[in-house]
N, C-alpha and C positions, 0 to 999 in steps of 0.2 A: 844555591850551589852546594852540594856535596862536601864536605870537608873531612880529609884522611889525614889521622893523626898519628906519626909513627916514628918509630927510631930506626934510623939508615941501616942501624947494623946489625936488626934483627932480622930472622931468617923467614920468621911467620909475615912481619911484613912486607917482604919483600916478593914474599910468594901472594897477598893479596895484591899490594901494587900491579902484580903482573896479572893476574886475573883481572883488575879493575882496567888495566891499559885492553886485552884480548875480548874481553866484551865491552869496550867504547863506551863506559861510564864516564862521565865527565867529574873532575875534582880537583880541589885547590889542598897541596899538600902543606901539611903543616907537621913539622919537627918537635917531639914533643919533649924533647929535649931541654930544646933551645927556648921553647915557648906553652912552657907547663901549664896545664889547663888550670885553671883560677877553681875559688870554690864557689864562686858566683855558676859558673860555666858545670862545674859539677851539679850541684845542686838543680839545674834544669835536665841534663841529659842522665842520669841516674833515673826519674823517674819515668820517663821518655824511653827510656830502655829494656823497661818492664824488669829489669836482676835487682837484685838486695847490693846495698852499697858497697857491701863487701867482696863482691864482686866485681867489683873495679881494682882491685889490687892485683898487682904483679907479682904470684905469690912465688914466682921462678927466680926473682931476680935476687941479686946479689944482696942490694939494701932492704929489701925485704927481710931475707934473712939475719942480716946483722940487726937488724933493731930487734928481732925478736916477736915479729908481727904478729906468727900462727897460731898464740894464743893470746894477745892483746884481742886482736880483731873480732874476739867473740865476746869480749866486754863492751866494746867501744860501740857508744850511740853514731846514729847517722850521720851525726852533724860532728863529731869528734872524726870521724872518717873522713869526710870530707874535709876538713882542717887540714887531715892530714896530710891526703894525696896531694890538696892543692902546693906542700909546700916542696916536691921533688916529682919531676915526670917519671923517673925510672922506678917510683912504686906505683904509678897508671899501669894496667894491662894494658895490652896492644896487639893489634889498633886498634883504631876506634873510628867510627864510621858515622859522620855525623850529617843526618839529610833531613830533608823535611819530614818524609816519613818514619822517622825514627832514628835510635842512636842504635850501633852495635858494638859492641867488645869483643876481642881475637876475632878472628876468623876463622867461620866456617863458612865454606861453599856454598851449603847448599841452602843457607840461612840466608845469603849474601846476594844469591843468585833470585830466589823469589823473591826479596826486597826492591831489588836495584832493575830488575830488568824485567 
């Protein structure tokens, strides 16, 4: 089963949710919020997603910026990144798109569209 990971009251997700409802994907939504990806869970789909770990940061978000990320994140090893994320969803980018054929981060269409359908 498919697994969408995202936050209700972002705008990017909400615009993939409805793409994923308009072409009949099937998916089990998950809040990532409420239920922040672990570093166990990182550490499998980071590499599964073919991006550099640092690419999984939410470089838009609020707590992003208050910690001071954009230039920690060019020191910080793979495994310090993944510490990281694991310990708040709202520095995960979103969504994330988690299938058997791979994981995807934000959405684009037309990445989304040749993966899934």
């Amino acid at each position: 089963m498919n697994t969408f990971i995202c936050y209700d009251r972002c705008s990017t997700c909400k615009k993939a949710q409805k793409w994923l409802d308009a072409n009949g994907v099937e998916y089990e939504i998950r809040p990532i919020k409420e239920e922040n990806p672990t570093a166990q869970e990182l550490a499998e789909w980071i590499p599964a997603s073919g991006k550099e770990a640092r690419k999984f940061f939410n470089t838009s978000g609020q707590l992003y910026r208050q910690m001071g990320l954009s230039q920690k994140v060019k020191e910080m090893s793979d495994q310090e990144i993944i510490d990281l994320l694991s310990t708040d969803g709202m520095l995960v980018k979103r969504p994330l798109m988690i299938t058997d054929k791979g994981v995807w981060v934000g959405f684009k269409e037309a990445e989304w569209e040749e993966k899934l359908l």
